[in-house]
MIDOSE-1310 file (N, C-alpha, C; in nm, 2 decimals, decimal comma, always signed):
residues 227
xxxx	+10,21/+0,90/-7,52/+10,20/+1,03/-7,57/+10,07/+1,05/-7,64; +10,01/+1,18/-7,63/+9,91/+1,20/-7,70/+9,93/+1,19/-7,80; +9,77/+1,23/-7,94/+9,80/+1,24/-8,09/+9,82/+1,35/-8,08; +9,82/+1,46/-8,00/+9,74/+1,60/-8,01/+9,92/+1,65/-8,00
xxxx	+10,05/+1,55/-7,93/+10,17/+1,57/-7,89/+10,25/+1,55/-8,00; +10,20/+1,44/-8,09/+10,29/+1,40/-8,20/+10,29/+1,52/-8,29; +10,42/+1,54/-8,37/+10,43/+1,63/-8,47/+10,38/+1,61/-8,62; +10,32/+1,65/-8,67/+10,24/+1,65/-8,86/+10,44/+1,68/-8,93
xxxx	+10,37/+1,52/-8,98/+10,50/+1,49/-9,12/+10,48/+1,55/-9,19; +10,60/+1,69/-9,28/+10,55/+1,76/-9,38/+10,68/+1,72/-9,51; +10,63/+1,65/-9,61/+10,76/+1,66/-9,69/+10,76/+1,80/-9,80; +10,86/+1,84/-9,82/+10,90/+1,91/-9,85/+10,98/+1,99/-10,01
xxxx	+10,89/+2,09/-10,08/+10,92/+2,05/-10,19/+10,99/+2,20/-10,25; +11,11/+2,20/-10,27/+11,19/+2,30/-10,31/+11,14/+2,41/-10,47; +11,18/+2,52/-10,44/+11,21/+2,58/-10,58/+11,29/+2,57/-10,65; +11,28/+2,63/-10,81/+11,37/+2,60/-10,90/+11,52/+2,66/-10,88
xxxx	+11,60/+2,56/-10,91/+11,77/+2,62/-10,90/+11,78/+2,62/-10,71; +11,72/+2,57/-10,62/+11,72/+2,52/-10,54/+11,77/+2,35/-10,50; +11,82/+2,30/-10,35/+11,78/+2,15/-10,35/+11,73/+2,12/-10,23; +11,76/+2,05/-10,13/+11,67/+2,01/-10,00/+11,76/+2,10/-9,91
xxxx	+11,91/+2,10/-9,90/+11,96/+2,13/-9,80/+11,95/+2,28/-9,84; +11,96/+2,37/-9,94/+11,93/+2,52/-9,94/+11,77/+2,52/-9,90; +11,67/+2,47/-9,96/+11,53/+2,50/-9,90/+11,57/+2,49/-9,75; +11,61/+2,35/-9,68/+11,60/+2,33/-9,60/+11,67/+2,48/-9,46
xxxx	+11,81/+2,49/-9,52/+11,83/+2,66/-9,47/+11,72/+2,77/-9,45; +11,64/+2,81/-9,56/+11,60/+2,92/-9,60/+11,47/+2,90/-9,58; +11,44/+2,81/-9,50/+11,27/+2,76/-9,43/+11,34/+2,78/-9,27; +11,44/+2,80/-9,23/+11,51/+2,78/-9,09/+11,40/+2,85/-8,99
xxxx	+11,38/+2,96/-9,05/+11,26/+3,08/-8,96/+11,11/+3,01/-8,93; +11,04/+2,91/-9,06/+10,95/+2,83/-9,05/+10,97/+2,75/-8,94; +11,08/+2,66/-8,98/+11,11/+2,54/-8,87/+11,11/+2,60/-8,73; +11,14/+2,68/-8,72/+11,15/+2,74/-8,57/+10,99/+2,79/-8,52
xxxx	+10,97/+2,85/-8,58/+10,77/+2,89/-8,57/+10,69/+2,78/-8,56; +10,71/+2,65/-8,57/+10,64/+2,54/-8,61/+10,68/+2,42/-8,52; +10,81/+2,47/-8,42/+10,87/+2,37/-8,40/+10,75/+2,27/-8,34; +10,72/+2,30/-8,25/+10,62/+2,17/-8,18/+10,47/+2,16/-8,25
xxxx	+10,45/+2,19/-8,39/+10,36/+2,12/-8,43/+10,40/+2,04/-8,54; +10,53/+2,06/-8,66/+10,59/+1,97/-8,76/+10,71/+1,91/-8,75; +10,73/+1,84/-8,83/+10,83/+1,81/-8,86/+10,85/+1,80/-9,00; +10,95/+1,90/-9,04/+10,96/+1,90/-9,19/+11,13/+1,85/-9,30
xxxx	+11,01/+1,74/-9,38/+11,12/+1,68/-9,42/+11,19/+1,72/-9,60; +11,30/+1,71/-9,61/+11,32/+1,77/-9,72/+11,39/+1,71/-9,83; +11,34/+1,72/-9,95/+11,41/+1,61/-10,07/+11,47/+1,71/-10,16; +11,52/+1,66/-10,25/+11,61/+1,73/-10,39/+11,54/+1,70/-10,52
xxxx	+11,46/+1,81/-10,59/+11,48/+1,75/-10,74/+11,56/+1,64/-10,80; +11,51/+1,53/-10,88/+11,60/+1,48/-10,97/+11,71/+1,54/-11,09; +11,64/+1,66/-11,14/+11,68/+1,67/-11,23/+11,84/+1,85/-11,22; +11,91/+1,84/-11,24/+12,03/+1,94/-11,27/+12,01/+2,01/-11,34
xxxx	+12,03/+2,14/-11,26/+11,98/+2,27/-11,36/+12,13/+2,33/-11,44; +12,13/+2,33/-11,55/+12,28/+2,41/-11,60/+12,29/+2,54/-11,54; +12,43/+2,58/-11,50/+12,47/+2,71/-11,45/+12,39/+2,85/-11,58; +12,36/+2,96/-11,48/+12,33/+3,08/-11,56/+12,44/+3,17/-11,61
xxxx	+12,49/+3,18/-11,75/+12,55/+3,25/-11,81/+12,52/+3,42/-11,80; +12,37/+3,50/-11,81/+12,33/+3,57/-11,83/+12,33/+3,65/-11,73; +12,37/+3,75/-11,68/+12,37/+3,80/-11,55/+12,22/+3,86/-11,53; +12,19/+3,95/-11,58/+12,03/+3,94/-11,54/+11,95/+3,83/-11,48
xxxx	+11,94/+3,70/-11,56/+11,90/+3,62/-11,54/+11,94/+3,55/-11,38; +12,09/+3,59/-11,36/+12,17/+3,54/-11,22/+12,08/+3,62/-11,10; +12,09/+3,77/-11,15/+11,98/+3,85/-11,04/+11,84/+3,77/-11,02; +11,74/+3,75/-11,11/+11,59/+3,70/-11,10/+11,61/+3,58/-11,03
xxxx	+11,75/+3,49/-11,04/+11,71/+3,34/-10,96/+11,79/+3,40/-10,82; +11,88/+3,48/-10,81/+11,91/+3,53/-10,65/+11,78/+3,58/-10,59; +11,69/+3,65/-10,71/+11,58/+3,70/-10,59/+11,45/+3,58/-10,54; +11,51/+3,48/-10,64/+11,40/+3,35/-10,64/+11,47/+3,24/-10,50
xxxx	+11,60/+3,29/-10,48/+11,62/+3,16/-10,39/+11,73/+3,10/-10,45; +11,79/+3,12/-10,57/+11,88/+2,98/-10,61/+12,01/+3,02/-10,56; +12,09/+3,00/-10,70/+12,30/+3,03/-10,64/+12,34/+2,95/-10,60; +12,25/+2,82/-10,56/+12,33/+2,71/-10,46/+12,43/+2,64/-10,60
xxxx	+12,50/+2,60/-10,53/+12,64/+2,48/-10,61/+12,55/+2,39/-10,67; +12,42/+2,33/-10,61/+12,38/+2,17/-10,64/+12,24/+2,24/-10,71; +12,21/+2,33/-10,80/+12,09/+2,38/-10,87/+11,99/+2,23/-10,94; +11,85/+2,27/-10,85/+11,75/+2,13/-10,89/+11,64/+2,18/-10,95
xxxx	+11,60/+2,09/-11,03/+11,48/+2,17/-11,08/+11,33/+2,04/-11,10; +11,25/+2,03/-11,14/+11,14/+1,95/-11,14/+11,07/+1,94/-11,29; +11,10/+2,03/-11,32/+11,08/+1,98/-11,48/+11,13/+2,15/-11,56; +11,13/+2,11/-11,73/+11,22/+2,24/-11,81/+11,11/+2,27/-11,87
xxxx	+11,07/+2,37/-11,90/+10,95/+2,47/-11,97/+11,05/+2,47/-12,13; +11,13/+2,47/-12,16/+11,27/+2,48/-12,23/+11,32/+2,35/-12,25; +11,29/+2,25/-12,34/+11,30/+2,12/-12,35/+11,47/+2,16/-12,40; +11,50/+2,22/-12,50/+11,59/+2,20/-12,55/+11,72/+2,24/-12,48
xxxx	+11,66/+2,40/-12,41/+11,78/+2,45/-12,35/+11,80/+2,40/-12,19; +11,71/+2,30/-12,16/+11,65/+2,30/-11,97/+11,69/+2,36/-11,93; +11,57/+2,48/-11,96/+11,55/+2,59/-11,87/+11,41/+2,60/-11,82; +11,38/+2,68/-11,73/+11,23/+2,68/-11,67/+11,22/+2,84/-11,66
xxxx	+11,09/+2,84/-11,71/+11,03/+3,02/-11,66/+10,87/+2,94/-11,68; +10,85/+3,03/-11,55/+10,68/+3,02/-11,47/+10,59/+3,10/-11,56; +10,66/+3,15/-11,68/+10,58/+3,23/-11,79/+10,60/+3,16/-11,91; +10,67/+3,07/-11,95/+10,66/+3,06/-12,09/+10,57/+2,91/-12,14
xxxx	+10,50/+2,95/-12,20/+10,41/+2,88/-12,27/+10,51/+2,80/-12,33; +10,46/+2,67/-12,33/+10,49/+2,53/-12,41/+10,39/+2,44/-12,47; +10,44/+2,35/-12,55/+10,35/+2,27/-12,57/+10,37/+2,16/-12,45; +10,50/+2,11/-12,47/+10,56/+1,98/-12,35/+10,69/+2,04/-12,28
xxxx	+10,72/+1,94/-12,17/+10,78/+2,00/-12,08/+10,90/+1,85/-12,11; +11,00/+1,87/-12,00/+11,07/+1,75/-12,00/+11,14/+1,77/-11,81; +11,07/+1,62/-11,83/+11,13/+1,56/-11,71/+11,03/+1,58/-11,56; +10,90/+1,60/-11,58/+10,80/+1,59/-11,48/+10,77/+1,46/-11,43
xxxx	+10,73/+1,34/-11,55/+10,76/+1,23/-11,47/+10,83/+1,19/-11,38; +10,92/+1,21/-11,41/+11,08/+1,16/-11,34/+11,04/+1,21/-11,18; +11,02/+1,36/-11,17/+11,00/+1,41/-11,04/+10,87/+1,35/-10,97; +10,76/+1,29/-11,04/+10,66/+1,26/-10,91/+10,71/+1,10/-10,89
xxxx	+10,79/+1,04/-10,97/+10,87/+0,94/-10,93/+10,98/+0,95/-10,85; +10,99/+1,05/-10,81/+11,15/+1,05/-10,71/+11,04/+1,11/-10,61; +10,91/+1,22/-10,59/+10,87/+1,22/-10,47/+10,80/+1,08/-10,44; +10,72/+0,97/-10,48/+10,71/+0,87/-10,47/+10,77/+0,78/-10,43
xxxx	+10,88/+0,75/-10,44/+10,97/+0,67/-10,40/+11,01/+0,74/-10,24; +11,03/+0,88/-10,24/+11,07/+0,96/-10,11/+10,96/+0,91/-10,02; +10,82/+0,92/-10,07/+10,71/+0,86/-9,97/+10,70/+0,71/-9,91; +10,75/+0,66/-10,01/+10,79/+0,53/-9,93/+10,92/+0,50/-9,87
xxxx	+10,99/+0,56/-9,90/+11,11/+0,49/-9,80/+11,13/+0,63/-9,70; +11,04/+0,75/-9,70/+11,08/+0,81/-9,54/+10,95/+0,88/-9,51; +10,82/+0,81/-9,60/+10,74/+0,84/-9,50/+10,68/+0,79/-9,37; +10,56/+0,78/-9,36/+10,43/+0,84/-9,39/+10,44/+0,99/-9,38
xxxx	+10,38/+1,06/-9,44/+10,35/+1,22/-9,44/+10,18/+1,25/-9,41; +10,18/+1,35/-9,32/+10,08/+1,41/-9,34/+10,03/+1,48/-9,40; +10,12/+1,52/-9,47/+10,09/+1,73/-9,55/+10,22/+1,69/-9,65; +10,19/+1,80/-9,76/+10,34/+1,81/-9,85/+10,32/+2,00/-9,84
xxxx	+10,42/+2,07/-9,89/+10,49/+2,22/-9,87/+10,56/+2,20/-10,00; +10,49/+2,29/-10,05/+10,59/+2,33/-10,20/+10,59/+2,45/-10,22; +10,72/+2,52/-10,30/+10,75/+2,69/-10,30/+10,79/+2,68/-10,41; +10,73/+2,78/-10,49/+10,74/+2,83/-10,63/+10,71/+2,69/-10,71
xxxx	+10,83/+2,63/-10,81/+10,82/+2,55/-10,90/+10,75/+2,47/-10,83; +10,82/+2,46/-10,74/+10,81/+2,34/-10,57/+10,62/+2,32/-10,58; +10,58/+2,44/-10,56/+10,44/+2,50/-10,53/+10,33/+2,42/-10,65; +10,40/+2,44/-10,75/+10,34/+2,42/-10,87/+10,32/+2,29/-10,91
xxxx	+10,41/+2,18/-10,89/+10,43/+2,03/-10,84/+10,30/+1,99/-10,76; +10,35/+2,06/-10,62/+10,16/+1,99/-10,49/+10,09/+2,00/-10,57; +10,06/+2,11/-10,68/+9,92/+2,10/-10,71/+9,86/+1,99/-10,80; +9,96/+1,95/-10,86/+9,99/+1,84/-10,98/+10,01/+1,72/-10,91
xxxx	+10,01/+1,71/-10,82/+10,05/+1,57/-10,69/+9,93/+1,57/-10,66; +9,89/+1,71/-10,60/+9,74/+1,69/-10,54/+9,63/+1,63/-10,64; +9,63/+1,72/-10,77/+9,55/+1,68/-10,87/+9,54/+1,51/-10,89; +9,69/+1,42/-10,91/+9,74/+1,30/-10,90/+9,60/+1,28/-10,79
xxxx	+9,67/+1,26/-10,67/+9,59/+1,20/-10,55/+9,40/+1,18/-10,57; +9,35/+1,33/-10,56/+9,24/+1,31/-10,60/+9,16/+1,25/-10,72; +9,25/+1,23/-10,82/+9,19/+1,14/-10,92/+9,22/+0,99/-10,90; +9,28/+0,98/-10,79/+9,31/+0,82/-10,80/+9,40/+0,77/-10,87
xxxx	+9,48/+0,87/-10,92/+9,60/+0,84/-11,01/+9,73/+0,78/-10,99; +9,75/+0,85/-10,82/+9,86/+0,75/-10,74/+9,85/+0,73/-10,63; +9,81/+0,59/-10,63/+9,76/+0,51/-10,49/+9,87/+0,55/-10,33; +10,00/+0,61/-10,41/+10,09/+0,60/-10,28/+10,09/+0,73/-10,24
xxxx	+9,98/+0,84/-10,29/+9,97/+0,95/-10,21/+9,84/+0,97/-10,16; +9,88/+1,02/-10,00/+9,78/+1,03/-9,93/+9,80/+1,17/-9,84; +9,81/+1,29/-9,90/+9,80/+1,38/-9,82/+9,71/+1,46/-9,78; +9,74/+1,46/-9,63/+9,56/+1,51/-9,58/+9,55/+1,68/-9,60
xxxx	+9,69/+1,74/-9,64/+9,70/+1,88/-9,66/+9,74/+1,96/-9,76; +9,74/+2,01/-9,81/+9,87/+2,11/-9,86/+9,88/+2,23/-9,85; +10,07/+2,27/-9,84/+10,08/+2,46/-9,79/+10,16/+2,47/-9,94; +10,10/+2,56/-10,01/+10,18/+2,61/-10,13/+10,22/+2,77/-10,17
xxxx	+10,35/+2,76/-10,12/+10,39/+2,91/-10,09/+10,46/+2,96/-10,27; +10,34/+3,07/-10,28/+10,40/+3,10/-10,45/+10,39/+3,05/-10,52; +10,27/+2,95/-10,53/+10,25/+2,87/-10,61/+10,15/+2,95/-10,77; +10,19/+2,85/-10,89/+10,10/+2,90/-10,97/+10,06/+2,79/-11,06
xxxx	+10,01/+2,79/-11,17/+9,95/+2,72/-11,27/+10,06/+2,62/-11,37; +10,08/+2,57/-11,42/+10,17/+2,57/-11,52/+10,11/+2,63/-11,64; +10,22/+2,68/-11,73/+10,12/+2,74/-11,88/+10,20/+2,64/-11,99; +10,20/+2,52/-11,90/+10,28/+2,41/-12,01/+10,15/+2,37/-12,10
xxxx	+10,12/+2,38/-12,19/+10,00/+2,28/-12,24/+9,96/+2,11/-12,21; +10,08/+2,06/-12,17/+10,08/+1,90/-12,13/+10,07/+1,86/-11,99; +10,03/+2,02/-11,94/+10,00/+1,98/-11,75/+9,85/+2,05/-11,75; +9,75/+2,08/-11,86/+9,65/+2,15/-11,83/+9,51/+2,07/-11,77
xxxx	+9,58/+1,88/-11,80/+9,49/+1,81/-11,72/+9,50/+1,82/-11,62; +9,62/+1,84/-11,50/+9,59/+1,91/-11,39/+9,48/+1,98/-11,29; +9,46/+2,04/-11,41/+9,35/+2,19/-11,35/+9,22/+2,15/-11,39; +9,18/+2,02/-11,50/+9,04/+2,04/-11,56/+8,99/+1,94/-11,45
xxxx	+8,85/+1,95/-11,44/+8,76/+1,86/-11,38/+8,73/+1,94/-11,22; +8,67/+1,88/-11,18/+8,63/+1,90/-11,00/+8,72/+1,97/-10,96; +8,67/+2,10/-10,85/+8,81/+2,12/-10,77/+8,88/+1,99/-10,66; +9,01/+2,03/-10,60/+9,10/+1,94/-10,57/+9,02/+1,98/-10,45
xxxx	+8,99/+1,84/-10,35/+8,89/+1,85/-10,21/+9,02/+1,88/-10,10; +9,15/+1,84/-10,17/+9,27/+1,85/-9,99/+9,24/+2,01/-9,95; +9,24/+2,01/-9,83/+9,21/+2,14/-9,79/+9,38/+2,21/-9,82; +9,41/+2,32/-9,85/+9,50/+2,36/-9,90/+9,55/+2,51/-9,83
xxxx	+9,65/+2,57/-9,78/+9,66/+2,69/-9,73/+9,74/+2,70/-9,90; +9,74/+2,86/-9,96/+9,77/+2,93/-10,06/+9,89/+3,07/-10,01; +9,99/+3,05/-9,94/+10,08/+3,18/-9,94/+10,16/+3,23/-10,02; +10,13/+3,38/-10,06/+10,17/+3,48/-10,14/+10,23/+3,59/-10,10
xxxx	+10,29/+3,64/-10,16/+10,34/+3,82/-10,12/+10,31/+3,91/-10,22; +10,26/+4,00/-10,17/+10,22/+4,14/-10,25/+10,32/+4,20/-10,39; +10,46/+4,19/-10,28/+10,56/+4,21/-10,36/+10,64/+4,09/-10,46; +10,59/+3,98/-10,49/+10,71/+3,92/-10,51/+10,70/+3,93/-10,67
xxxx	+10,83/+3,92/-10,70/+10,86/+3,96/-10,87/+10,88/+3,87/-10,94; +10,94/+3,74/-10,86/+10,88/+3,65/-10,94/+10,81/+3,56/-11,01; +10,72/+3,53/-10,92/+10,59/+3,47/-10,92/+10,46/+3,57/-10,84; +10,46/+3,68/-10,95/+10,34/+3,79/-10,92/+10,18/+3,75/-10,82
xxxx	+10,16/+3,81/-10,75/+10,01/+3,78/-10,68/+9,92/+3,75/-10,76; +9,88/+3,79/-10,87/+9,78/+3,70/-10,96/+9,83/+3,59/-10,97; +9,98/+3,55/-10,99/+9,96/+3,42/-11,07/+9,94/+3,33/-10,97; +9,98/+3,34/-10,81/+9,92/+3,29/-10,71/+9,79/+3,26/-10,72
xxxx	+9,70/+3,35/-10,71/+9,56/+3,34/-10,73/+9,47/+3,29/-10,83; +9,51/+3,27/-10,93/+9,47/+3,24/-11,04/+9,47/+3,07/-10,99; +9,58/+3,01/-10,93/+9,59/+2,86/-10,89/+9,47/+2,83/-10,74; +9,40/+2,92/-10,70/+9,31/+2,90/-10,60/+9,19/+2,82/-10,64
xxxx	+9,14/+2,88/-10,73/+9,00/+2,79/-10,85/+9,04/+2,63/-10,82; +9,17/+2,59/-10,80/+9,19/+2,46/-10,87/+9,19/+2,36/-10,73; +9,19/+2,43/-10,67/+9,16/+2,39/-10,48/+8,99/+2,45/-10,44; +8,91/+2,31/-10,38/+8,79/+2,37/-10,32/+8,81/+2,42/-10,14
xxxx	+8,77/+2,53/-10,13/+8,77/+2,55/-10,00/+8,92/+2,63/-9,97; +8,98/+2,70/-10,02/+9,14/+2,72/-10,06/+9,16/+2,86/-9,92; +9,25/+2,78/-9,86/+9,24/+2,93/-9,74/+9,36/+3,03/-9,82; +9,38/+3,16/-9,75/+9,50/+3,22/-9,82/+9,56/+3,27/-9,70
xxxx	+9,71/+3,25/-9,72/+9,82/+3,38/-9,60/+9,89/+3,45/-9,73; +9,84/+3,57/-9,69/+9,87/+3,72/-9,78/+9,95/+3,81/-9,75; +10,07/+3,85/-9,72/+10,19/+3,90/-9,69/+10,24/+3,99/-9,78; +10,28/+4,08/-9,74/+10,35/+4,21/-9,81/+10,50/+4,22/-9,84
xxxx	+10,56/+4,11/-9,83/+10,66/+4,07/-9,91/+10,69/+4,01/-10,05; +10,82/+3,96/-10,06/+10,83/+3,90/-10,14/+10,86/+3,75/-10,21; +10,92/+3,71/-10,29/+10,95/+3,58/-10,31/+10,97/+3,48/-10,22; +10,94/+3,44/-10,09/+11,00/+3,37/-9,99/+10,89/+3,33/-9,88
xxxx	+10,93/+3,18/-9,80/+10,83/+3,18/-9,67/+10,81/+3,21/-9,60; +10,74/+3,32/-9,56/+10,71/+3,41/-9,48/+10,67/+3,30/-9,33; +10,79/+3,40/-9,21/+10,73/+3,29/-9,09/+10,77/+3,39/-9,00; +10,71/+3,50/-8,98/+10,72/+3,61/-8,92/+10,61/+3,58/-8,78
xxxx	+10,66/+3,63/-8,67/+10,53/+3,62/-8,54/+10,38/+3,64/-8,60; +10,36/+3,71/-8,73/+10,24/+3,79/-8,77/+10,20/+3,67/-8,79; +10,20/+3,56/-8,84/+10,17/+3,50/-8,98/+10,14/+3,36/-8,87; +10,23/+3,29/-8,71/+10,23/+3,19/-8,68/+10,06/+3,14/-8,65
xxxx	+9,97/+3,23/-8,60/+9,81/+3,19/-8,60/+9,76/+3,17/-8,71; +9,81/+3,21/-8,84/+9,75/+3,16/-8,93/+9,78/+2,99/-8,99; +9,91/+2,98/-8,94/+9,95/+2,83/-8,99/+9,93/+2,73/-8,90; +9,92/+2,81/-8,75/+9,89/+2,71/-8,63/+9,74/+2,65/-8,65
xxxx	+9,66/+2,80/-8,71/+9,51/+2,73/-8,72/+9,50/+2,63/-8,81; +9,55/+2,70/-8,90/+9,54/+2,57/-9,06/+9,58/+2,44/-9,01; +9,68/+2,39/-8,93/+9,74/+2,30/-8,93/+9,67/+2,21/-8,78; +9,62/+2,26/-8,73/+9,58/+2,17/-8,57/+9,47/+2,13/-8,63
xxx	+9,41/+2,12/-8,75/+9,35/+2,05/-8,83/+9,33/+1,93/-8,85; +9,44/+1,91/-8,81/+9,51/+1,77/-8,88/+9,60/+1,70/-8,75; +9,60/+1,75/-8,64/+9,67/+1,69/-8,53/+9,57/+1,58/-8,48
């Protein structure tokens, strides 16, 4: 078989109040657009999100993706209450270690990977993985890519080493939507600086992986990159 036949390993990194098998659903449209160039694999947060009391609050995580029974999250902006919002300033966070030790451990017992895919919180993780990698910080990652759909900054104070120094060299696709409410188009953009070379897929939707016929040239190009 050729290399040009084999499919690019993508692991796979969920949103908050998400776990592998709901991403893995709600990427179904991706998986299908992609079938003969990936194969994408999917893991769960370590950490258990408490159920939402506040009905408001129930709405913003239905329009984010959650509702599942088995709610995961990657780290709490809300040490006390673990809770997470992509807006609130902290000093420290709880429970980030834990997560790049459980995707760690995921790279060795079902990789190799080519690429990692992260959405929203998910999104916000690659970049902190990626940052990891390029500094030489963890020998067991080696990703030649990253797709980070919705991705943004943290405004944790204790993840701002992340973002300082050189931009991150992995070449990186950036996908956003015009409309999404909860992870706004600047805050997308604002995380581009932190990638050199940062391509973008810009869509007029919202919160979610856009894998519409429009969009398949864009990911096909990004990705035969790396075939």
């Amino acid at each position: 078989m050729s290399k040009a036949a084999v499919p690019l390993r993508i692991i796979c990194i969920h949103g908050y109040r998400q776990n592998s098998n709901s991403f893995r659903e709600k990427t179904g449209a991706l998986r299908k657009l992609l079938k003969k160039q990936v194969e994408l694999v999917y893991i769960s947060a370590p950490h258990q999100v408490p159920a939402i009391k506040n009905e408001t609050n129930q709405e913003l995580e239905k329009a984010a993706g959650g509702g599942d029974d088995d709610q995961r999250g990657w780290w709490f902006s809300d040490v006390k209450a673990r809770s997470f919002n992509a807006n609130q300033e902290c000093e420290s966070s709880l429970g980030l270690e834990d997560s790049v030790e459980a995707v760690k451990i995921a790279v060795k017992e079902l990789g190799p990977f080519d690429g990692i895919l992260g959405f929203s919180q998910g999104a916000a993780l690659v970049a902190m993985l990626c940052a990891l990698q390029e500094h030489k910080l963890e020998p067991d990652f080696n990703f030649h890519f990253a797709i980070l759909v919705a991705g943004f900054r943290s405004a944790c104070s204790q993840h701002q080493r992340f973002y300082e120094g050189p931009a991150i060299s992995i070449p990186s696709l950036h996908v956003f939507g015009q409309d999404d409410r909860v992870i706004p188009e600047q805050m997308s953009r604002d995380l581009l600086p932190t990638f050199d070379g940062a391509q973008i897929l810009f869509h007029p939707g919202g919160h979610f992986v856009p894998a519409a016929s429009a969009h398949r040239q864009t990911y096909q190009d990004f990705l035969k990159k790396f075939q």
